[in-house]
Backbone as JSON Lines, residues from 0, in Angstrom:
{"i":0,"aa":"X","n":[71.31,98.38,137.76],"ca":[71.62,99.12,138.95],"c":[70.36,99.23,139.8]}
{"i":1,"aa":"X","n":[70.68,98.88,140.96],"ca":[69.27,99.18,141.97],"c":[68.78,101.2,142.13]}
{"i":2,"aa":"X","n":[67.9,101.47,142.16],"ca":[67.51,102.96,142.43],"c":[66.67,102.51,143.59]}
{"i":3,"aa":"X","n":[67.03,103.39,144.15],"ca":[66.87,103.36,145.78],"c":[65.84,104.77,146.19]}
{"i":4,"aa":"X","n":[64.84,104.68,147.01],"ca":[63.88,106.08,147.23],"c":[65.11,106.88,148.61]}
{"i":5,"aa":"X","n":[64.66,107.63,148.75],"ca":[65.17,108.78,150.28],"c":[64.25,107.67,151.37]}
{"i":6,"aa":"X","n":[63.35,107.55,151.36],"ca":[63.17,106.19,152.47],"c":[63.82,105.17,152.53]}
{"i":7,"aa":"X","n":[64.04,104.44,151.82],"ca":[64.79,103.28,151.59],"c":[66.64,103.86,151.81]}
{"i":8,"aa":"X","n":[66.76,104.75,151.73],"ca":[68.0,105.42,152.11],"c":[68.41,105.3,153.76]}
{"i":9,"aa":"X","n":[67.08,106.21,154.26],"ca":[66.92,106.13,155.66],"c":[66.85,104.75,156.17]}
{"i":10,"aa":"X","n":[66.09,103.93,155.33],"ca":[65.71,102.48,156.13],"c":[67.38,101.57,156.19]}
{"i":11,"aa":"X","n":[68.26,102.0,155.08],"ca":[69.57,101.67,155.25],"c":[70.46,102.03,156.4]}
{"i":12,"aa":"X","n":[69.92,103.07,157.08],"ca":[70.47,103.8,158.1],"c":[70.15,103.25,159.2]}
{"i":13,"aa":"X","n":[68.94,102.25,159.68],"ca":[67.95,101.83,160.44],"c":[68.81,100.75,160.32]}
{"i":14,"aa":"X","n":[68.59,99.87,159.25],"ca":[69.52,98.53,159.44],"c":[71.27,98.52,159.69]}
{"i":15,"aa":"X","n":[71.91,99.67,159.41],"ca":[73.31,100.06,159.33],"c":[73.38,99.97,161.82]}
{"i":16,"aa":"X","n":[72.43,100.53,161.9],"ca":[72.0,100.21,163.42],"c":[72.26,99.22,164.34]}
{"i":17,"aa":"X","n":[70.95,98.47,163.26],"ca":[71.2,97.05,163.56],"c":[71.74,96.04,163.78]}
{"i":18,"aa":"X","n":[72.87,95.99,162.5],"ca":[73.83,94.58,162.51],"c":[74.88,95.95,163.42]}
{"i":19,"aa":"X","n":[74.9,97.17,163.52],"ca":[76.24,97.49,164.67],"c":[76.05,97.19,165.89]}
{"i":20,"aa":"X","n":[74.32,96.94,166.52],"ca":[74.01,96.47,167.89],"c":[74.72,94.87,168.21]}
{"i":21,"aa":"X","n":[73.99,94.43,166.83],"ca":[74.33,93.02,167.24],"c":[76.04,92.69,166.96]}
{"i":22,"aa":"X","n":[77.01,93.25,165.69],"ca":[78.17,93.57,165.97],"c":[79.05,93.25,167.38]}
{"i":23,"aa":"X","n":[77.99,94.46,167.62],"ca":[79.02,95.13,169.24],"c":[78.62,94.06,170.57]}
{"i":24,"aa":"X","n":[77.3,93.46,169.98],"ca":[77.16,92.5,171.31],"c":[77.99,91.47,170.84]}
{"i":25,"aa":"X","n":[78.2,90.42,169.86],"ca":[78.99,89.62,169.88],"c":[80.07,90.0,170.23]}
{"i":26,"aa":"X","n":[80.49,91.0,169.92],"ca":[82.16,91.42,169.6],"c":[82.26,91.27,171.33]}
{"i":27,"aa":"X","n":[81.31,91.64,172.19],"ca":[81.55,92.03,173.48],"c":[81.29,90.58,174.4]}
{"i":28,"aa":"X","n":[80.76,89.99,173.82],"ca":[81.04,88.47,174.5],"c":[82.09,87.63,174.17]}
{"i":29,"aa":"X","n":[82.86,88.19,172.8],"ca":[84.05,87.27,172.24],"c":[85.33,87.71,173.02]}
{"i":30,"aa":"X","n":[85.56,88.88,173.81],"ca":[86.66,89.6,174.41],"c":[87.03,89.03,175.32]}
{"i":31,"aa":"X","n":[88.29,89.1,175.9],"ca":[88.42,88.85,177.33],"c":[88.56,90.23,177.63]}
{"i":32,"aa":"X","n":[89.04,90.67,177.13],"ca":[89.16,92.05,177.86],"c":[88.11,92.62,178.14]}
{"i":33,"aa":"X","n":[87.96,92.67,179.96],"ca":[86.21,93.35,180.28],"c":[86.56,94.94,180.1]}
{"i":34,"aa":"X","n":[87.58,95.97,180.04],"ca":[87.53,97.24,179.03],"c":[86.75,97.27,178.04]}
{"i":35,"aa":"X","n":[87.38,96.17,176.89],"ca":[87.14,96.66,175.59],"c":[85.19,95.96,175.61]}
{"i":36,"aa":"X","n":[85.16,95.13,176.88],"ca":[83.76,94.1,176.24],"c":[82.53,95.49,177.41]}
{"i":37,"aa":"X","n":[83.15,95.91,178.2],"ca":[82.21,97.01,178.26],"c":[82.36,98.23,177.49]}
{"i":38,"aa":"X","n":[83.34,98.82,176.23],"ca":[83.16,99.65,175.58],"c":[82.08,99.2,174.25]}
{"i":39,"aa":"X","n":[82.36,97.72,173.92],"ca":[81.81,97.4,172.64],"c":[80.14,97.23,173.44]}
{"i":40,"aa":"X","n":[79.8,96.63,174.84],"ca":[78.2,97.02,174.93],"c":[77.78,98.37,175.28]}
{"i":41,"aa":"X","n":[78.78,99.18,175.36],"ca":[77.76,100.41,175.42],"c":[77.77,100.83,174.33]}
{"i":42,"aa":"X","n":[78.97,100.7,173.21],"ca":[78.48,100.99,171.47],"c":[77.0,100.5,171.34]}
{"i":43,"aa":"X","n":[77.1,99.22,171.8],"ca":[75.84,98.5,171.35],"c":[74.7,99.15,171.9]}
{"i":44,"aa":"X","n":[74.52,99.83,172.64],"ca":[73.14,100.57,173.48],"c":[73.29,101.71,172.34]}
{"i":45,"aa":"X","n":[74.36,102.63,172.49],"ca":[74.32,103.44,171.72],"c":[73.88,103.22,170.21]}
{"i":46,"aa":"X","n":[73.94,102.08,169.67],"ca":[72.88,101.57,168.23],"c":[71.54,101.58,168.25]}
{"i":47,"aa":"X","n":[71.23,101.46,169.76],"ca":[69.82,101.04,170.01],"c":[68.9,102.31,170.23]}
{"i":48,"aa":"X","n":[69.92,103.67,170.54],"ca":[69.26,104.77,170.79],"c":[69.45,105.49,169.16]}
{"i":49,"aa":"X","n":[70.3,105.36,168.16],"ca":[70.24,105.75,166.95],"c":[69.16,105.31,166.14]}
{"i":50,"aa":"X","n":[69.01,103.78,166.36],"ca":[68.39,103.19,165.54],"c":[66.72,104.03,165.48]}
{"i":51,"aa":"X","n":[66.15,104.08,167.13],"ca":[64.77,104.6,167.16],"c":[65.06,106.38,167.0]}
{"i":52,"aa":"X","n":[66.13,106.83,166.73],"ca":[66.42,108.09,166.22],"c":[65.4,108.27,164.76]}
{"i":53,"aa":"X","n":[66.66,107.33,163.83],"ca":[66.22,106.81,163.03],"c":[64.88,106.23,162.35]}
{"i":54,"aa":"X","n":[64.32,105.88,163.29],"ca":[62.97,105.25,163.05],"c":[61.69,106.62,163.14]}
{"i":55,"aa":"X","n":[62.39,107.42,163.85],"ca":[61.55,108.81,163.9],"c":[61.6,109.72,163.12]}
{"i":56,"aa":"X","n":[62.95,109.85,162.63],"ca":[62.95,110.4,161.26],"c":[62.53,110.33,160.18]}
{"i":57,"aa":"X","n":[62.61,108.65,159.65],"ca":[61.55,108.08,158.9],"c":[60.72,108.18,158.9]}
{"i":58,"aa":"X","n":[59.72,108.28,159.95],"ca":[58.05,108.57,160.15],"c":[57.73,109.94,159.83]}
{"i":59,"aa":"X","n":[58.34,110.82,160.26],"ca":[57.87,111.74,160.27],"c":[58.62,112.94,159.03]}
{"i":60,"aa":"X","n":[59.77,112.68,158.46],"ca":[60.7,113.23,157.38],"c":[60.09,113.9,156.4]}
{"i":61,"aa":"X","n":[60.34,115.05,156.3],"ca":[59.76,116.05,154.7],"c":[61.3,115.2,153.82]}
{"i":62,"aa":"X","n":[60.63,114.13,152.59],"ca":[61.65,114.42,151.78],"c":[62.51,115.55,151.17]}
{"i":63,"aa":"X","n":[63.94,115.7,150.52],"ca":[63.92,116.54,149.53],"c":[64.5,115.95,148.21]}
{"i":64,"aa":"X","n":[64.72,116.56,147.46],"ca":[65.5,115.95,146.36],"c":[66.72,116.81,146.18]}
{"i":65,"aa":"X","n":[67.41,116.18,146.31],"ca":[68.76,117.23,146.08],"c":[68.94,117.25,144.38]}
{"i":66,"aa":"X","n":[69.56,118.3,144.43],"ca":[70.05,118.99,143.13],"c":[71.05,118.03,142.55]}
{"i":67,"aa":"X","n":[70.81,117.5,141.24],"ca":[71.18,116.77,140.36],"c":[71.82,116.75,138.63]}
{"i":68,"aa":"X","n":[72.81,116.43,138.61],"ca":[72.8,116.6,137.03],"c":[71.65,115.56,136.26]}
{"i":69,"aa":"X","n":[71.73,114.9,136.61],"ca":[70.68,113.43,136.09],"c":[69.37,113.23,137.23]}
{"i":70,"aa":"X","n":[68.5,112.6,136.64],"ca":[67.17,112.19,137.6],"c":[68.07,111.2,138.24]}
{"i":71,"aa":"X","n":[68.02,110.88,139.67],"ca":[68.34,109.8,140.43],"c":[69.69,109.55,140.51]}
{"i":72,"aa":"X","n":[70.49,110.75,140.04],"ca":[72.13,110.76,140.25],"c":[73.04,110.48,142.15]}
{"i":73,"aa":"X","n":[71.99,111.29,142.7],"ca":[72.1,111.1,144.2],"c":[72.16,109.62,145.09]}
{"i":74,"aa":"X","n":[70.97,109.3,144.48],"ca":[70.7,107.57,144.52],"c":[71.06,106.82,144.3]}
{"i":75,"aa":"X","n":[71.72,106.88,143.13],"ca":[72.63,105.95,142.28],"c":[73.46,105.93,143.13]}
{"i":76,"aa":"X","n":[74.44,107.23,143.48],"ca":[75.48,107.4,144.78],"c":[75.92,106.73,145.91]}
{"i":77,"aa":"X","n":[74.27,106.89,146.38],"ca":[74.59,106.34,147.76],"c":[74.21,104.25,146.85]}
{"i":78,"aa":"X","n":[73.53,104.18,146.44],"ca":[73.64,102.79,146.38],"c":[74.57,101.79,145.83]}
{"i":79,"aa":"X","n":[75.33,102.58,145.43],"ca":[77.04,102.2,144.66],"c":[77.5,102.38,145.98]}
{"i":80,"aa":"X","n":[77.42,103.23,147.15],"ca":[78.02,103.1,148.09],"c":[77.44,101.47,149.02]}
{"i":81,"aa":"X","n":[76.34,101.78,149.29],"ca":[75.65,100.86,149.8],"c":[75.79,99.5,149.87]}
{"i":82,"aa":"X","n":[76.28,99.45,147.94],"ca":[76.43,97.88,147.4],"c":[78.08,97.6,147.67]}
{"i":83,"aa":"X","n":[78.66,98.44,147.86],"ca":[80.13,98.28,148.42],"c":[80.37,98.29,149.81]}
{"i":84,"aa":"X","n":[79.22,98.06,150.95],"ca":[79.7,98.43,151.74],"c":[78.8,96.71,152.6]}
{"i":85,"aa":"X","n":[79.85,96.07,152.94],"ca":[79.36,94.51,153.75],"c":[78.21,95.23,155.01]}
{"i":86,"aa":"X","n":[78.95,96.09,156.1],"ca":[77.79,96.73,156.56],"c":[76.09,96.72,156.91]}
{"i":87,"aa":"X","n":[76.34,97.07,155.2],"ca":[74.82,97.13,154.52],"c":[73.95,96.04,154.05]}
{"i":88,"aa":"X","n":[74.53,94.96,153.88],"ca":[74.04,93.62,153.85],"c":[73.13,93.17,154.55]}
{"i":89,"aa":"X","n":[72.32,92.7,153.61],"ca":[71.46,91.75,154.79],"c":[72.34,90.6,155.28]}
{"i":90,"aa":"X","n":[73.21,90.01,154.67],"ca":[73.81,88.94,155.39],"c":[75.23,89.59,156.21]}
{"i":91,"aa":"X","n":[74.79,90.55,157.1],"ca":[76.26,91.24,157.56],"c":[77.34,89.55,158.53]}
{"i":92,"aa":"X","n":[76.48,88.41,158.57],"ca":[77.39,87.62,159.77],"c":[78.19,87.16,158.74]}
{"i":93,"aa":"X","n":[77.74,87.32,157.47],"ca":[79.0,86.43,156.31],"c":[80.79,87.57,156.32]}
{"i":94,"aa":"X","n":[80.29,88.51,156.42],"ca":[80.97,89.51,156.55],"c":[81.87,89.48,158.39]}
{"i":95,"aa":"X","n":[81.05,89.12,159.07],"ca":[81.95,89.17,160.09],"c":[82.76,87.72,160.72]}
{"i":96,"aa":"X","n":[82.44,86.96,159.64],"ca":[83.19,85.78,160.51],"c":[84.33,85.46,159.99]}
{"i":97,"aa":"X","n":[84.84,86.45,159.56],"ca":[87.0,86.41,159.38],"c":[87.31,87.29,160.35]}
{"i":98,"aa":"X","n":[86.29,87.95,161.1],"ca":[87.24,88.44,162.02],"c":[87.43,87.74,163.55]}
{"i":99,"aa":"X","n":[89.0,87.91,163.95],"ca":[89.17,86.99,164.74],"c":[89.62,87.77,166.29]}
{"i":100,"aa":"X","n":[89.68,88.25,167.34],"ca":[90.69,88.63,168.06],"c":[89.91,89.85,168.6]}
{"i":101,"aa":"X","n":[90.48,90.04,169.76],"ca":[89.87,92.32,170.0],"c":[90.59,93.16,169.32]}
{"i":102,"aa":"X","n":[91.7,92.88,168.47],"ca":[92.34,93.85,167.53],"c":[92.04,93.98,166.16]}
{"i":103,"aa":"X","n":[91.29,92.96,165.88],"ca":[90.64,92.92,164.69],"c":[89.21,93.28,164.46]}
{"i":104,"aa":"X","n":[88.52,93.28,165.45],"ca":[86.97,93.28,165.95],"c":[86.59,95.18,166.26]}
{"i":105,"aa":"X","n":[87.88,95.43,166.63],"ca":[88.46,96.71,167.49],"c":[88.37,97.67,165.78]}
{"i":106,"aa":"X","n":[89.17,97.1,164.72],"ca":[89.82,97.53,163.53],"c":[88.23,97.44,162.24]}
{"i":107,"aa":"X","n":[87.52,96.66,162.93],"ca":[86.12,96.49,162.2],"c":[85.55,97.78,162.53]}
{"i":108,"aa":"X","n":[85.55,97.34,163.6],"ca":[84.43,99.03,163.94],"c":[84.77,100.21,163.87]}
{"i":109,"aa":"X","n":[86.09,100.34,164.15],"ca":[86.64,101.78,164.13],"c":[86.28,102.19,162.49]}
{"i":110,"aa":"X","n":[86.39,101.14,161.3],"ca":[86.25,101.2,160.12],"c":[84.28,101.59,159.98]}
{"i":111,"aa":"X","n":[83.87,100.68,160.38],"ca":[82.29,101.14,160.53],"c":[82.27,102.47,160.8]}
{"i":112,"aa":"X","n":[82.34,102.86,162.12],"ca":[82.37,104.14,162.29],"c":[82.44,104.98,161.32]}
{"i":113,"aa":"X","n":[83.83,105.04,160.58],"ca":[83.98,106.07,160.05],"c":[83.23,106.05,158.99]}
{"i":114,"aa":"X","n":[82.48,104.51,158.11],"ca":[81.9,104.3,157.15],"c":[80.37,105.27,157.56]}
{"i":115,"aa":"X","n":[79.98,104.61,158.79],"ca":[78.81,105.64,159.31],"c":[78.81,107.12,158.93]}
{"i":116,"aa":"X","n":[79.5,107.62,159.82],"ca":[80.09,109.06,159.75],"c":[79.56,109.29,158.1]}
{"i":117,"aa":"X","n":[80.18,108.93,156.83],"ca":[80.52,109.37,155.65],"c":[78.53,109.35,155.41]}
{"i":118,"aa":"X","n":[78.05,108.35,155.53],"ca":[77.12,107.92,155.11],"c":[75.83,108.4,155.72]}
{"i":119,"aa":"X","n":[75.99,109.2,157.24],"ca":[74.94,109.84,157.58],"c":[74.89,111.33,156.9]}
{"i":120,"aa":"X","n":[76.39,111.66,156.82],"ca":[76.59,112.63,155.99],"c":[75.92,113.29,154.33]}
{"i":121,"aa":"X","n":[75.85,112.24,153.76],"ca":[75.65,112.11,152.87],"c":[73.94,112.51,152.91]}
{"i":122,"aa":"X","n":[73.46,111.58,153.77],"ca":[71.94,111.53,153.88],"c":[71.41,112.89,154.39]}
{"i":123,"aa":"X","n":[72.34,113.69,155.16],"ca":[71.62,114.95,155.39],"c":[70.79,115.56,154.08]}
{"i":124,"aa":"X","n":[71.11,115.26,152.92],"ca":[70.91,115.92,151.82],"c":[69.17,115.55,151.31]}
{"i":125,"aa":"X","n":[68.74,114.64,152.18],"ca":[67.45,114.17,151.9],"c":[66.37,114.81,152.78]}
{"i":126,"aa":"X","n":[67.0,114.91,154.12],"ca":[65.95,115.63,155.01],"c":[65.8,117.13,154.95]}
{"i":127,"aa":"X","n":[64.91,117.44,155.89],"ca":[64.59,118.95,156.07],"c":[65.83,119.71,156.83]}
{"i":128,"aa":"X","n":[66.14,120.84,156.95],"ca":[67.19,121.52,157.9],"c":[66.85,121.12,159.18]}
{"i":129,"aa":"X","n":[65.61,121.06,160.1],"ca":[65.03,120.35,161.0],"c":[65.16,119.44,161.56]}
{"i":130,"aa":"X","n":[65.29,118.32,160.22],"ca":[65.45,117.19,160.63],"c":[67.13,116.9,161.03]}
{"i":131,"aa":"X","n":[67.77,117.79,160.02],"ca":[69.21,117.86,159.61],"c":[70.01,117.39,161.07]}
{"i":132,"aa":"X","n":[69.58,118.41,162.3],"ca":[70.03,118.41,163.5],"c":[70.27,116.94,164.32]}
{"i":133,"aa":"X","n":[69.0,116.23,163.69],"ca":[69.17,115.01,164.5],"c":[69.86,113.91,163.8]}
{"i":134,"aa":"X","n":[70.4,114.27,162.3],"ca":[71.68,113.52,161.52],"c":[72.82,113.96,162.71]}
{"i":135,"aa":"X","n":[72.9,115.36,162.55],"ca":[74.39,115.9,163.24],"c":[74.58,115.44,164.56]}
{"i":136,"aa":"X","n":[74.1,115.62,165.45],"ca":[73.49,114.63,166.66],"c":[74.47,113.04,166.64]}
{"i":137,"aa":"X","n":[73.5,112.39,165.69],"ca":[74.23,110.8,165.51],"c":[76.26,110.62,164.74]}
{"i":138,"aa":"X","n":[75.8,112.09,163.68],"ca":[77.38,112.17,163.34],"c":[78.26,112.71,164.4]}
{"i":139,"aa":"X","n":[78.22,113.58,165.2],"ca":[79.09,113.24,165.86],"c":[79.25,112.38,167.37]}
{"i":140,"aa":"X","n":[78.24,111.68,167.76],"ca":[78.46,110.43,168.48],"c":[79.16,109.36,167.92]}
{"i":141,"aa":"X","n":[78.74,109.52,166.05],"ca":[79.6,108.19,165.82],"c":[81.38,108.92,165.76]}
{"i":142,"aa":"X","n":[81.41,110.03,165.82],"ca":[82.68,110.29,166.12],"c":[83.12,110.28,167.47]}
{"i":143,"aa":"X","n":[82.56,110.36,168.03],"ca":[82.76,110.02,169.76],"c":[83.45,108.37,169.67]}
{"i":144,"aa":"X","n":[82.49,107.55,168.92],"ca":[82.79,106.01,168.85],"c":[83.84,105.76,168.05]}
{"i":145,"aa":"X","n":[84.25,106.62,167.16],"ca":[85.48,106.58,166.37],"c":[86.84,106.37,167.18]}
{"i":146,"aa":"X","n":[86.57,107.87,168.27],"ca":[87.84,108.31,168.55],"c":[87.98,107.49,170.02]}
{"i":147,"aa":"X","n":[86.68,106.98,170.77],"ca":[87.01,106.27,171.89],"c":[87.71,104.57,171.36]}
{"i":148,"aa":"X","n":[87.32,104.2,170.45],"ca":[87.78,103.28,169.65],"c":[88.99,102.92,169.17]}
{"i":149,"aa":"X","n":[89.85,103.55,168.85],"ca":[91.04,104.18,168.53],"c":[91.71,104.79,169.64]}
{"i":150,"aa":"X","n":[91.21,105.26,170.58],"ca":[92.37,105.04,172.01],"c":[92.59,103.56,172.68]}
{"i":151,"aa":"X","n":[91.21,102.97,172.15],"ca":[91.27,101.96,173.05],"c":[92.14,100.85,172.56]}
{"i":152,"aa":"X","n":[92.61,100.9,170.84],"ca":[92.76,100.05,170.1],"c":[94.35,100.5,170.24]}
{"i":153,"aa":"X","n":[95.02,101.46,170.95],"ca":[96.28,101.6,170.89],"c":[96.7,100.68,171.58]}
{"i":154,"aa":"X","n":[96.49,99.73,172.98],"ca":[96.49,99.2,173.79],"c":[97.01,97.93,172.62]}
{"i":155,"aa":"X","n":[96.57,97.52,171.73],"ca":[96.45,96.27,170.68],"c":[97.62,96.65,169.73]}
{"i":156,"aa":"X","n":[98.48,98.07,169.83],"ca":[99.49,97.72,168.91],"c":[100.8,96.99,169.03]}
Protein backbone atom coordinates (compact mmCIF):
# COMPACT_ATOMS: atom_id res chain seq x y z
CA UNK A 1 0.00 0.00 0.00
CA UNK A 2 1.38 3.48 -0.80
CA UNK A 3 1.42 5.91 2.62
CA UNK A 4 1.05 9.14 1.55
CA UNK A 5 2.36 12.49 3.91
CA UNK A 6 -0.53 15.58 4.48
CA UNK A 7 1.73 17.26 1.73
CA UNK A 8 1.58 14.85 -0.72
CA UNK A 9 -2.23 14.87 0.10
CA UNK A 10 -2.36 18.56 -0.70
CA UNK A 11 -0.01 18.09 -3.74
CA UNK A 12 -2.96 15.60 -4.94
CA UNK A 13 -5.23 18.45 -4.66
CA UNK A 14 -2.79 20.69 -6.84
CA UNK A 15 -2.71 18.06 -9.55
CA UNK A 16 -6.66 17.08 -9.10
CA UNK A 17 -6.50 21.12 -10.56
CA UNK A 18 -4.63 20.40 -13.13
CA UNK A 19 -5.80 17.62 -15.37
CA UNK A 20 -9.57 19.61 -14.47
CA UNK A 21 -7.94 22.83 -16.31
CA UNK A 22 -6.77 20.91 -19.02
CA UNK A 23 -10.12 18.58 -18.88
CA UNK A 24 -12.24 21.61 -19.27
CA UNK A 25 -10.07 23.12 -22.04
CA UNK A 26 -10.28 20.17 -24.26
CA UNK A 27 -13.74 19.38 -23.34
CA UNK A 28 -14.33 23.15 -24.49
CA UNK A 29 -12.78 22.93 -27.87
CA UNK A 30 -14.48 19.44 -28.56
CA UNK A 31 -18.21 21.14 -28.20
CA UNK A 32 -20.19 22.70 -30.62
CA UNK A 33 -22.18 24.03 -28.32
CA UNK A 34 -20.61 27.68 -27.63
CA UNK A 35 -22.96 27.51 -24.05
CA UNK A 36 -21.58 24.52 -22.84
CA UNK A 37 -17.74 25.42 -24.53
CA UNK A 38 -17.93 28.78 -22.63
CA UNK A 39 -19.14 27.09 -19.35
CA UNK A 40 -16.40 24.27 -19.58
CA UNK A 41 -13.56 27.46 -20.12
CA UNK A 42 -14.56 29.26 -17.35
CA UNK A 43 -14.49 25.83 -15.18
CA UNK A 44 -11.16 25.82 -16.63
CA UNK A 45 -10.03 29.41 -15.21
CA UNK A 46 -11.75 28.49 -12.23
CA UNK A 47 -8.94 25.38 -11.85
CA UNK A 48 -6.42 27.87 -12.41
CA UNK A 49 -7.50 30.09 -9.46
CA UNK A 50 -7.84 26.80 -7.07
CA UNK A 51 -4.89 25.37 -8.16
CA UNK A 52 -2.57 28.62 -6.85
CA UNK A 53 -5.14 28.46 -3.83
CA UNK A 54 -3.73 25.35 -3.39
CA UNK A 55 -0.22 26.03 -3.95
CA UNK A 56 -0.50 28.57 -0.98
CA UNK A 57 -1.73 26.38 1.28
CA UNK A 58 0.95 24.04 0.73
CA UNK A 59 3.61 26.60 1.39
CA UNK A 60 2.54 27.92 4.08
CA UNK A 61 0.13 24.93 6.03
CA UNK A 62 0.54 24.02 9.91
CA UNK A 63 0.14 20.22 9.43
CA UNK A 64 -2.16 18.21 11.74
CA UNK A 65 -2.61 14.71 12.34
CA UNK A 66 -5.94 13.70 12.79
CA UNK A 67 -7.07 11.34 15.37
CA UNK A 68 -6.59 7.75 14.50
CA UNK A 69 -7.20 4.24 15.52
CA UNK A 70 -3.88 3.09 13.76
CA UNK A 71 -0.62 5.25 12.82
CA UNK A 72 -1.44 6.36 9.19
CA UNK A 73 -5.15 5.12 9.19
CA UNK A 74 -6.18 8.63 7.66
CA UNK A 75 -3.67 8.15 4.83
CA UNK A 76 -4.26 4.93 4.03
CA UNK A 77 -7.95 6.51 3.43
CA UNK A 78 -7.45 9.00 1.34
CA UNK A 79 -4.93 6.90 -0.81
CA UNK A 80 -7.36 3.94 -1.32
CA UNK A 81 -9.38 6.82 -2.39
CA UNK A 82 -6.82 8.37 -4.53
CA UNK A 83 -5.82 4.95 -6.13
CA UNK A 84 -9.53 4.57 -7.15
CA UNK A 85 -9.97 7.61 -8.46
CA UNK A 86 -8.67 8.04 -12.66
CA UNK A 87 -8.76 11.83 -11.71
CA UNK A 88 -5.77 11.36 -9.71
CA UNK A 89 -3.58 9.81 -12.20
CA UNK A 90 -0.79 10.91 -13.63
CA UNK A 91 -1.98 9.51 -16.86
CA UNK A 92 -5.55 11.27 -16.49
CA UNK A 93 -5.72 11.43 -20.87
CA UNK A 94 -5.90 7.44 -20.66
CA UNK A 95 -8.89 8.02 -18.61
CA UNK A 96 -10.47 10.54 -20.78
CA UNK A 97 -10.40 9.21 -24.16
CA UNK A 98 -13.78 7.04 -23.99
CA UNK A 99 -15.38 9.93 -23.55
CA UNK A 100 -17.19 11.00 -26.52
CA UNK A 101 -19.96 13.86 -27.03
CA UNK A 102 -21.08 17.15 -24.59
CA UNK A 103 -23.28 14.68 -22.72
CA UNK A 104 -20.74 12.55 -21.79
CA UNK A 105 -17.89 15.14 -21.19
CA UNK A 106 -20.88 17.13 -19.35
CA UNK A 107 -21.48 13.54 -17.12
CA UNK A 108 -17.46 13.42 -16.51
CA UNK A 109 -17.31 16.47 -14.75
CA UNK A 110 -20.37 16.78 -13.03
CA UNK A 111 -18.86 13.31 -11.56
CA UNK A 112 -15.39 15.12 -10.86
CA UNK A 113 -17.00 17.67 -9.15
CA UNK A 114 -18.65 15.86 -6.84
CA UNK A 115 -15.43 13.52 -6.50
CA UNK A 116 -13.68 17.02 -5.63
CA UNK A 117 -16.23 18.14 -3.23
CA UNK A 118 -15.76 14.60 -1.15
CA UNK A 119 -12.04 14.89 -1.33
CA UNK A 120 -11.40 18.52 -0.33
CA UNK A 121 -13.55 17.55 2.40
CA UNK A 122 -11.78 15.05 3.63
CA UNK A 123 -8.48 17.10 3.54
CA UNK A 124 -9.83 19.75 5.83
CA UNK A 125 -8.73 17.32 8.49
CA UNK A 126 -4.99 18.06 7.78
CA UNK A 127 -4.93 21.80 7.93
CA UNK A 128 -5.21 24.42 10.59
CA UNK A 129 -8.94 25.93 11.32
CA UNK A 130 -7.29 28.97 9.39
CA UNK A 131 -6.38 27.34 6.76
CA UNK A 132 -9.76 25.31 6.91
CA UNK A 133 -11.62 28.51 5.38
CA UNK A 134 -9.81 28.46 2.22
CA UNK A 135 -10.79 24.43 1.75
CA UNK A 136 -14.52 25.74 2.33
CA UNK A 137 -14.04 28.54 -0.14
CA UNK A 138 -12.99 25.89 -3.04
CA UNK A 139 -15.81 23.35 -1.61
CA UNK A 140 -18.34 25.25 -2.28
CA UNK A 141 -17.34 26.70 -5.74
CA UNK A 142 -16.88 23.20 -6.68
CA UNK A 143 -20.51 23.05 -5.76
CA UNK A 144 -21.33 26.03 -7.71
CA UNK A 145 -19.63 23.79 -10.70
CA UNK A 146 -21.67 20.87 -9.70
CA UNK A 147 -24.95 22.46 -9.80
CA UNK A 148 -24.22 24.89 -12.90
CA UNK A 149 -23.26 21.60 -14.58
CA UNK A 150 -26.26 19.75 -14.07
CA UNK A 151 -28.58 22.53 -15.27
CA UNK A 152 -26.68 22.72 -18.13
CA UNK A 153 -26.61 18.95 -18.73
CA UNK A 154 -30.52 18.85 -18.61
CA UNK A 155 -30.49 20.39 -22.06
CA UNK A 156 -28.62 16.69 -23.10
CA UNK A 157 -31.48 14.56 -21.76
Amino acid sequence: MNMFSAGDVLQFAIRLEENGESFYRKAAAATDDKEVADLFSHLADEEIKHKKIFEDLFSQAKWIQPAESYPGEYLAYLGNYIDGKIVFSGDSESGLSGIHGTAAAMDFAIQRELDSILYYHELRVFVSPKDSGSLDTIIAEERKHFSRLSEAKKKYR
